[in-house]
LOLO-319548 format. One record per residue (C-alpha): residue in three letters; chain; x, y, z. Coordinates in steps of 0.05 Angstrom, whole numbers, plus 32768, in hexadecimal, padded with zeros to 4 digits. Layout:
<r aa="Ala" ch="A" X="X" Y="Y" Z="Z"/>
...
***
This chain:
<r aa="Unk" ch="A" X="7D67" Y="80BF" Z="812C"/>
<r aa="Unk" ch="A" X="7D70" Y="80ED" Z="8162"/>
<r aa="Unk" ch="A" X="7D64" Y="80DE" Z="81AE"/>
<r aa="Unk" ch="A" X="7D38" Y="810F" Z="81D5"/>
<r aa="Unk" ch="A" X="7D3D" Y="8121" Z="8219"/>
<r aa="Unk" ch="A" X="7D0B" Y="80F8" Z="8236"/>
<r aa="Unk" ch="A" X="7D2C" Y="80B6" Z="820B"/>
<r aa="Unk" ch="A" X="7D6D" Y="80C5" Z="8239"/>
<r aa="Unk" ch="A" X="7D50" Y="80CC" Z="8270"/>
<r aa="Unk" ch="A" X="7D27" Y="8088" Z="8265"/>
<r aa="Unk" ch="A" X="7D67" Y="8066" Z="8254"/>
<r aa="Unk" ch="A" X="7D89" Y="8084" Z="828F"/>
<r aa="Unk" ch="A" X="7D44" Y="806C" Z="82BC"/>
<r aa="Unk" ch="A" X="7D52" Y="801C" Z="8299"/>
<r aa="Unk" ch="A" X="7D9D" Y="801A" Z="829F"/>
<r aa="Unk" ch="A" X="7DB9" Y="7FF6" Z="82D9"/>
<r aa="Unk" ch="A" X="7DEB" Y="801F" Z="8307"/>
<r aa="Unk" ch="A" X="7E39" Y="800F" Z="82E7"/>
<r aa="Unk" ch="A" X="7E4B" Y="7FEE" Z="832A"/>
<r aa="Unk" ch="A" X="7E1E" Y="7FB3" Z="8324"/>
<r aa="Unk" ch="A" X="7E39" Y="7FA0" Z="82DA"/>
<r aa="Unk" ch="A" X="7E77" Y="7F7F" Z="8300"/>
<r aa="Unk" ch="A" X="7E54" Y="7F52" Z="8333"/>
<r aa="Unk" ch="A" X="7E4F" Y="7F16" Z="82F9"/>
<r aa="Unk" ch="A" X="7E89" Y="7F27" Z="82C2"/>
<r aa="Unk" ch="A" X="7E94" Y="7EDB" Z="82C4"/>
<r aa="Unk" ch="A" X="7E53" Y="7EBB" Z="82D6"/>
<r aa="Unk" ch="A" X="7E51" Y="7E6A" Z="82BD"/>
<r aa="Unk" ch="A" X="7E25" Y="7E81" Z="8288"/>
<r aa="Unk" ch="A" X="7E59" Y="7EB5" Z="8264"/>
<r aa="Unk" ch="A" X="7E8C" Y="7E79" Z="8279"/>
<r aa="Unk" ch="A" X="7E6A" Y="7E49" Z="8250"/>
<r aa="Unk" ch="A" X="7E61" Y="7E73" Z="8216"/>
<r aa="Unk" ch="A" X="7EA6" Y="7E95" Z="8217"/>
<r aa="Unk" ch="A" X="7EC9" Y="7E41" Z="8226"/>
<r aa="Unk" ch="A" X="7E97" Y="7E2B" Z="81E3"/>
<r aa="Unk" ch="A" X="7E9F" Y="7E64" Z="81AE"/>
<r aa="Unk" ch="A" X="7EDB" Y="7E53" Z="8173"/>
<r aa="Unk" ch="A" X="7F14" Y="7E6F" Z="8177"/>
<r aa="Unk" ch="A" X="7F12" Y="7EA8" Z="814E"/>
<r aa="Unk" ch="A" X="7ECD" Y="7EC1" Z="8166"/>
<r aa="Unk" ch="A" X="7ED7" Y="7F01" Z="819B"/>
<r aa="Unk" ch="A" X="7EB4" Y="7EF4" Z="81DD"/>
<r aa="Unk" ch="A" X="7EB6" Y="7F2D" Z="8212"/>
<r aa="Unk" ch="A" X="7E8B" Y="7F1D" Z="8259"/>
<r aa="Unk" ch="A" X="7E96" Y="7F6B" Z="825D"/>
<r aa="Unk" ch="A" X="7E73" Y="7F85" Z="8229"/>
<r aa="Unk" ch="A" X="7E38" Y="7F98" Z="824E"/>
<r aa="Unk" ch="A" X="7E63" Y="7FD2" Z="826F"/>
<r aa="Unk" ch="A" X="7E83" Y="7FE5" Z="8237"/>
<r aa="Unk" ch="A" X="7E46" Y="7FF5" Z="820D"/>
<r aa="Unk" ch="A" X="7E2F" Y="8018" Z="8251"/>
<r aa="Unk" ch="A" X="7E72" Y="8044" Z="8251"/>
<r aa="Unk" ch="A" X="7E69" Y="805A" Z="8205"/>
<r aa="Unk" ch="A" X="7E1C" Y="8066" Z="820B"/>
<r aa="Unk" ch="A" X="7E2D" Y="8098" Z="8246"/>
<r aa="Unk" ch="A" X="7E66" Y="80B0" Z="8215"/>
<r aa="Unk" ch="A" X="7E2F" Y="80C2" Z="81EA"/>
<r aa="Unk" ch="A" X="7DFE" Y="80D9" Z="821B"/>
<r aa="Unk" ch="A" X="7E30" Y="8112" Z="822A"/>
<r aa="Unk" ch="A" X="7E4E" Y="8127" Z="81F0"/>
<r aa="Unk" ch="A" X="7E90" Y="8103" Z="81FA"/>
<r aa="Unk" ch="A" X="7E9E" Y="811E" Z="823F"/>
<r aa="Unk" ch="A" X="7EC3" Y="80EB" Z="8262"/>
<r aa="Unk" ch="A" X="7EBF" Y="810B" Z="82AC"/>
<r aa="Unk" ch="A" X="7E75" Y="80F9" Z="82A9"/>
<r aa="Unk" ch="A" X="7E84" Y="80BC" Z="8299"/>
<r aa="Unk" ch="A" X="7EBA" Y="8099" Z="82CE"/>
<r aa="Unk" ch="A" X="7E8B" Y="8070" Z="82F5"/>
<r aa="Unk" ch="A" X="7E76" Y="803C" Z="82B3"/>
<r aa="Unk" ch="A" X="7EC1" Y="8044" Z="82A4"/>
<r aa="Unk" ch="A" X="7ED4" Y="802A" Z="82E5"/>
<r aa="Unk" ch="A" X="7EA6" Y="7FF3" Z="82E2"/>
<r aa="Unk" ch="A" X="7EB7" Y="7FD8" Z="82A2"/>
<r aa="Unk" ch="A" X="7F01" Y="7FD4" Z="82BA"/>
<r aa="Unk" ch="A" X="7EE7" Y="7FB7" Z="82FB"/>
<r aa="Unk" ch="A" X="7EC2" Y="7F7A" Z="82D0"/>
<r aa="Unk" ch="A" X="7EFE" Y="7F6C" Z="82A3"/>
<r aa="Unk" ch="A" X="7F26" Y="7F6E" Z="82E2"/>
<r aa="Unk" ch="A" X="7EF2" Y="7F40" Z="8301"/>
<r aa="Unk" ch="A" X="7EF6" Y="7F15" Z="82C7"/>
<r aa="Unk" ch="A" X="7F40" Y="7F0F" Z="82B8"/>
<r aa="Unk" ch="A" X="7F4A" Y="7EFA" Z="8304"/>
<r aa="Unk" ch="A" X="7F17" Y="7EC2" Z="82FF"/>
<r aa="Unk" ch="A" X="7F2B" Y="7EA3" Z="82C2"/>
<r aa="Unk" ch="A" X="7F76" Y="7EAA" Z="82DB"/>
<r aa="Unk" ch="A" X="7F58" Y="7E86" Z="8328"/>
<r aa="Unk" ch="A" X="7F41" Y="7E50" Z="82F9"/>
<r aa="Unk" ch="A" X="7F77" Y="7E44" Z="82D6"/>
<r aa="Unk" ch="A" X="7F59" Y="7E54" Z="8295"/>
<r aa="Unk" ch="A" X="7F89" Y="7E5C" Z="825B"/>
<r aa="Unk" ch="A" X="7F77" Y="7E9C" Z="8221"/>
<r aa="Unk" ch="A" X="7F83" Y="7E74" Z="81E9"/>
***
């Protein structure tokens, strides 16, 4: 299945800007889920971004240059993460 031009451009009209991904990267709702899941279960408050980053990625053929904003603000919401959970005190394991 093959995406059109108008399809991008939709997706591109419904996807939020890559800045405001960061704003809640540790929100009490992704706390909750991320403090109850078992221990061998992957939980990443991120993930938003990421699939942002690697649907632009696609978008462009690979071409990371167009790219460097949703790669900035994936690094800014694990960065945004990893300081909260280390301001609470919150262990990894």
């Amino acid at each position: 299945m093959s995406s059109t031009p108008q399809d991008t451009k939709q997706e591109a009209a419904e996807a939020p800007k890559p800045t405001e991904v960061g704003s809640d990267a540790w929100s009490d709702d992704k706390r909750r889920k991320f403090e109850t899941k078992s221990k061998s279960e992957y939980y990443d408050p991120c993930q938003e971004a990421a699939q942002r980053s690697y649907r632009c990625l696609f978008r462009n053929g690979g071409d990371k240059s167009m790219c460097g904003e949703y790669f900035q603000a994936y690094r800014d919401c694990k960065q945004a993460w990893t300081d909260k959970r280390r301001k609470e005190g919150g262990g990894w394991f």
